[in-house]
C-alpha positions in Angstrom: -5.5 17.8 3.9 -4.6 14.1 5.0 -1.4 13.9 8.0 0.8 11.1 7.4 2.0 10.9 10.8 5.0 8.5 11.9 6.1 7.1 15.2 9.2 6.6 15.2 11.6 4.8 18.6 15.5 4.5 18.8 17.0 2.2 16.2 14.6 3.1 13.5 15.4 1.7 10.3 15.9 4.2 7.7 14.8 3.1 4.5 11.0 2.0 7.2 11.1 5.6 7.5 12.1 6.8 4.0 10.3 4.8 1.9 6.6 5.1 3.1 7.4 8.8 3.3 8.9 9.6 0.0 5.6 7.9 -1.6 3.6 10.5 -0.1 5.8 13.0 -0.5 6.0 12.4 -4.2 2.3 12.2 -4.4 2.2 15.7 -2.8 4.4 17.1 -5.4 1.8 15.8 -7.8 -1.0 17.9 -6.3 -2.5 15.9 -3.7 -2.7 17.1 -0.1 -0.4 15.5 2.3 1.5 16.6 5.2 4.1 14.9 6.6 4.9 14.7 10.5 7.2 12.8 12.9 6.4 12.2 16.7 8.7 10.2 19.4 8.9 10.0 22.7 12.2 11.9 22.7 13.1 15.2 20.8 16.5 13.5 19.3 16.9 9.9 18.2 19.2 7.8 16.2 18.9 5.5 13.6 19.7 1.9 13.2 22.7 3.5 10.5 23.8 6.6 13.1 21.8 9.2 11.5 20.1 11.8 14.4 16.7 12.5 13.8 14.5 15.3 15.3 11.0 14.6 15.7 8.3 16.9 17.9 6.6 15.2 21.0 3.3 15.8 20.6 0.6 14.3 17.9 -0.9 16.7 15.4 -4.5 16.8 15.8 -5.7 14.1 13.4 -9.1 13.2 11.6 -10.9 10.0 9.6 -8.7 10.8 6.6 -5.1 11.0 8.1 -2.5 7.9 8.3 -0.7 6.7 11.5 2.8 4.8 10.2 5.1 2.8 13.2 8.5 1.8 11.1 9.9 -0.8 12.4 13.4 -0.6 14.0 16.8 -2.8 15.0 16.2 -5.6 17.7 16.8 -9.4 17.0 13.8 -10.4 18.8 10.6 -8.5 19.2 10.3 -9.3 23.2 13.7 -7.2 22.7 12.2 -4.0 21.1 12.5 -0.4 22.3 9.9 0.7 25.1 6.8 2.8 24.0 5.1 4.3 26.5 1.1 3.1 27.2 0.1 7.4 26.0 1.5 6.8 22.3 0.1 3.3 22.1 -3.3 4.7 23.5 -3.0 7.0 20.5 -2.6 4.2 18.4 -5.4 2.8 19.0 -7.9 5.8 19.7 -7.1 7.0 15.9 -8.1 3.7 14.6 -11.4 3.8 17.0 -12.0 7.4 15.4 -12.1 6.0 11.9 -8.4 6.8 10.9 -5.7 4.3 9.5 -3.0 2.7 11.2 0.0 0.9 9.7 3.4 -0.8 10.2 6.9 -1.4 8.4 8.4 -4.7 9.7 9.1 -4.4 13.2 6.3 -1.7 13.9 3.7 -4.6 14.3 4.9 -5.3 17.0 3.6 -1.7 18.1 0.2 -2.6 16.8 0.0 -5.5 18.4 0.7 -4.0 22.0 -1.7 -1.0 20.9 -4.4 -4.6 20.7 -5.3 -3.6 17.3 -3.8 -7.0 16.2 -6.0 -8.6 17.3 -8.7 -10.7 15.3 -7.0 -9.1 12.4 -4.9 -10.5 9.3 -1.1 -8.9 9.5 2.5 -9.6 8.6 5.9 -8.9 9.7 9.7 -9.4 8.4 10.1 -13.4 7.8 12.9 -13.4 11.0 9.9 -12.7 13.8 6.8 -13.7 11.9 6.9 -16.6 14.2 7.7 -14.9 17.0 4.5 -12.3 16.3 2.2 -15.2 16.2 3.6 -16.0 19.7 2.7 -12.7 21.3 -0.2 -12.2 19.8 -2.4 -15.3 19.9 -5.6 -13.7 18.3 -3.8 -12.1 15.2 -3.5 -14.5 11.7 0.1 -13.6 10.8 0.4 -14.0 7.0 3.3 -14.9 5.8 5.6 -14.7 2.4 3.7 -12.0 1.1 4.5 -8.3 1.0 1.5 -6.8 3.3 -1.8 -7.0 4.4 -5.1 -4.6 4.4 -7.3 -5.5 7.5 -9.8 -3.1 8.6 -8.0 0.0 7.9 -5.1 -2.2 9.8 -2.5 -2.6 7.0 0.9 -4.2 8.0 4.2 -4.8 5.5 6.7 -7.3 5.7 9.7 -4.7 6.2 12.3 -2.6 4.7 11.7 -2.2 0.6 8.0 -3.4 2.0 7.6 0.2 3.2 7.0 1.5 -0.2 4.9 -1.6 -1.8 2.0 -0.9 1.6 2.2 2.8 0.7 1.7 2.6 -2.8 -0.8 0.5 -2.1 -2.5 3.2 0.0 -2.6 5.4 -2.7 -3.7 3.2 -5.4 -6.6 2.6 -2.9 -7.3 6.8 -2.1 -6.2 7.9 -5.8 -6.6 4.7 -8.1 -3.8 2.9 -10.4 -3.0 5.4 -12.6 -1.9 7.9 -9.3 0.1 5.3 -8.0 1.6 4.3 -11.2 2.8 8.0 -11.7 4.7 7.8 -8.2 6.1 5.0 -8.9 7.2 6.0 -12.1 8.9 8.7 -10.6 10.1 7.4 -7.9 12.0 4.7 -10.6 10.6 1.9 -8.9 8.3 -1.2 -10.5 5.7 -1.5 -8.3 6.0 -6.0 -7.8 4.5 -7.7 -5.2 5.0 -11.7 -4.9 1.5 -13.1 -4.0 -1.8 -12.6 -4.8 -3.5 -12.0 -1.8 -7.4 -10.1 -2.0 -6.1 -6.8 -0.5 -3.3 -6.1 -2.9 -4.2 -3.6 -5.4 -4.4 -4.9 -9.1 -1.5 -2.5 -9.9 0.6 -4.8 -7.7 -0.9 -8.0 -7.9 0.1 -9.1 -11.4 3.8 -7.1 -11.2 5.6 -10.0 -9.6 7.3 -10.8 -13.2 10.7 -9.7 -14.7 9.5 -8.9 -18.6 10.2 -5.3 -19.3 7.7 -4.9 -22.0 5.1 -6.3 -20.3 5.9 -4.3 -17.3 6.1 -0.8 -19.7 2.3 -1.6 -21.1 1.4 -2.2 -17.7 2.6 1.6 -16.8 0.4 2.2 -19.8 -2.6 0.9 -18.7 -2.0 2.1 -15.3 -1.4 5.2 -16.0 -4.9 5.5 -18.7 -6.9 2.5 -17.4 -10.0 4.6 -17.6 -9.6 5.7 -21.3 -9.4 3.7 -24.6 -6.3 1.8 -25.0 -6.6 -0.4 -28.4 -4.3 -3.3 -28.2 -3.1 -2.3 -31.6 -2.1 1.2 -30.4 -0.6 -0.4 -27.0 1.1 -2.9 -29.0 3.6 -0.1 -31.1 3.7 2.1 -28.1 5.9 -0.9 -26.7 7.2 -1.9 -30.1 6.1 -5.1 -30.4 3.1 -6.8 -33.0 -0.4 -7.3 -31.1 0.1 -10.8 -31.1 3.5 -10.9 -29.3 2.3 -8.2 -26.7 -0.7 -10.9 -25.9 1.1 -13.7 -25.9 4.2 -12.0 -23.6 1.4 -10.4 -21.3 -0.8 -13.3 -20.5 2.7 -15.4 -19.7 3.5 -12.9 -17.1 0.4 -12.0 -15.7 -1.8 -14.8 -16.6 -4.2 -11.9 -18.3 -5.0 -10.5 -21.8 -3.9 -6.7 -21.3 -8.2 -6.3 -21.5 -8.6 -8.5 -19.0 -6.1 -6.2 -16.9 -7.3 -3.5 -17.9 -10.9 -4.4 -16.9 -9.8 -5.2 -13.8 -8.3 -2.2 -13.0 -11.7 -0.7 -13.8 -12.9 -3.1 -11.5 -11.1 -2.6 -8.6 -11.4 1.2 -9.1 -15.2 1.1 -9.4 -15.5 -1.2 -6.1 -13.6 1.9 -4.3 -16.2 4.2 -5.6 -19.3 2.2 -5.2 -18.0 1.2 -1.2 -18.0 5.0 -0.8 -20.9 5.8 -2.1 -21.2 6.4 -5.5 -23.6 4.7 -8.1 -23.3 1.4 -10.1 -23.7 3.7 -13.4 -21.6 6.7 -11.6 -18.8 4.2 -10.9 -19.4 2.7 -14.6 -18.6 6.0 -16.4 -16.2 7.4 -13.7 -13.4 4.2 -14.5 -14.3 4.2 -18.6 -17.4 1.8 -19.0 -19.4 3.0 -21.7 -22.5 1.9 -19.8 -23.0 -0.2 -16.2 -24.3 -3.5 -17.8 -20.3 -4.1 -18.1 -18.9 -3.3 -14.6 -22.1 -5.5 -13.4 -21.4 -8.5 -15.5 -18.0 -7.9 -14.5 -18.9 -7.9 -10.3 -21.3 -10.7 -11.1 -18.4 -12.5 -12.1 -15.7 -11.9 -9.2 -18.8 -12.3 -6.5 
């Protein structure tokens, strides 16, 4: 059973909040074990829109596996943010030093910055106090105009609709592509990020575009990146000849839906292999009929 636990202060924004938490939510309803959980400082808060929220004072006994989410809330400067006490921030940080995950929405950087796990670390913020974050925190590299950042189990998002790109992420990362693709799916959301930075997950690196077919074979290949997919047999399931589907695909991706498709396979296998599973055990778990593929394949991105 993995927590998602999140820290919430006065002013929270509500779609922070919602967003992260109706990912994981969804991916519950699909099987997979999360709980939800809310902790402040004070029993009753409100919300940057007026809503009260109830949250319980105390953390949940947490573990390796279990996530740590600080939405951000309403202040115009981050010098002007709500107060936090040094016992929640110590939590903060003793959960990352016991192996566990720690991320923000927006504003909540500035939490994980006072928490020092900033520090050395890539991160981002909301474009109106990126500058100001780089201020504060000297030894951070604040990234900007992208949608979040992975850093040593540090993972940041620039705010609001950002919330649900960084946990998407997360589970493409726990669950692979196709889980994440499912969520989204249901959740009726394209899963887009605008850059291209190493930690995105393949699933949202190349979703930046606006072409609706390309985006439904991409759900396609998402969703069965692990089984065989024929072009021809991807091409009618989107209604268009092979030909149009490759030359539509590689405009708004800049790959062949194989070349996707392989790296998917890719980026799943890396997972697997960085937690301990065989080159051939990865090779056959993502769809490789042997290994001498998926090490041709990291041969090539190394």
């Amino acid at each position: 059973m993995s927590h998602i636990v999140f820290l919430l202060v006065p002013g929270v924004h509500l779609l922070d909040l919602a967003g992260p938490a109706q990912v994981f939510s969804t991916a519950a309803d699909f099987g997979h074990p999360y709980t939800l959980g809310y902790v402040a400082e004070q029993a009753l808060l409100l919300t940057a829109q007026g809503l009260p929220l109830v949250a319980r004072l105390d953390w949940p006994e947490l573990g390796p596996e279990d996530l740590i989410v600080v939405p951000g809330w309403r202040a115009r400067t981050l010098a002007g943010s709500p107060a936090i006490g040094a016992a929640f921030l110590r939590s903060l940080r003793d959960h990352h030093d016991r192996g566990g995950t720690v991320a923000s929405v927006c504003a909540g950087a500035e939490a994980l910055g006072r928490a020092g796990l900033l520090d050395g670390r890539r991160c981002t913020t909301h474009h109106d106090v990126q500058d100001e974050l780089a201020r504060r925190y000297p030894r951070a590299t604040v990234v900007r105009d992208v949608l979040y950042t992975a850093d040593d189990r540090v993972v940041t998002s620039a705010g609001i609709a950002s919330g649900i790109d960084l946990a998407l992420h997360l589970i493409a990362t726990r669950h692979g592509p196709a889980v994440a693709a499912q969520v989204a799916r249901d959740m009726v959301v394209y899963a887009r990020r605008n850059g291209h930075e190493p930690q995105a997950s393949a699933m949202l690196r190349y979703r930046s575009h606006l072409d609706d077919t390309v985006h439904h074979a991409q759900d396609l290949l998402d969703a069965r990146f692990d089984q065989p997919l024929p072009l021809s047999a991807l091409a009618a399931a989107v209604g268009v000849s092979d030909r149009t589907l490759t030359r539509l695909f590689t405009r708004a991706t800049g790959l062949t839906p194989l070349r996707y498709q392989q790296t998917l396979r890719l980026e799943r296998a890396e997972h697997l292999i960085s937690h301990g599973t065989t080159v051939d055990a990865a090779a056959g778990a993502v769809g490789f009929a042997d290994a001498r593929m998926l090490r041709r394949l990291r041969a090539r991105e190394h």
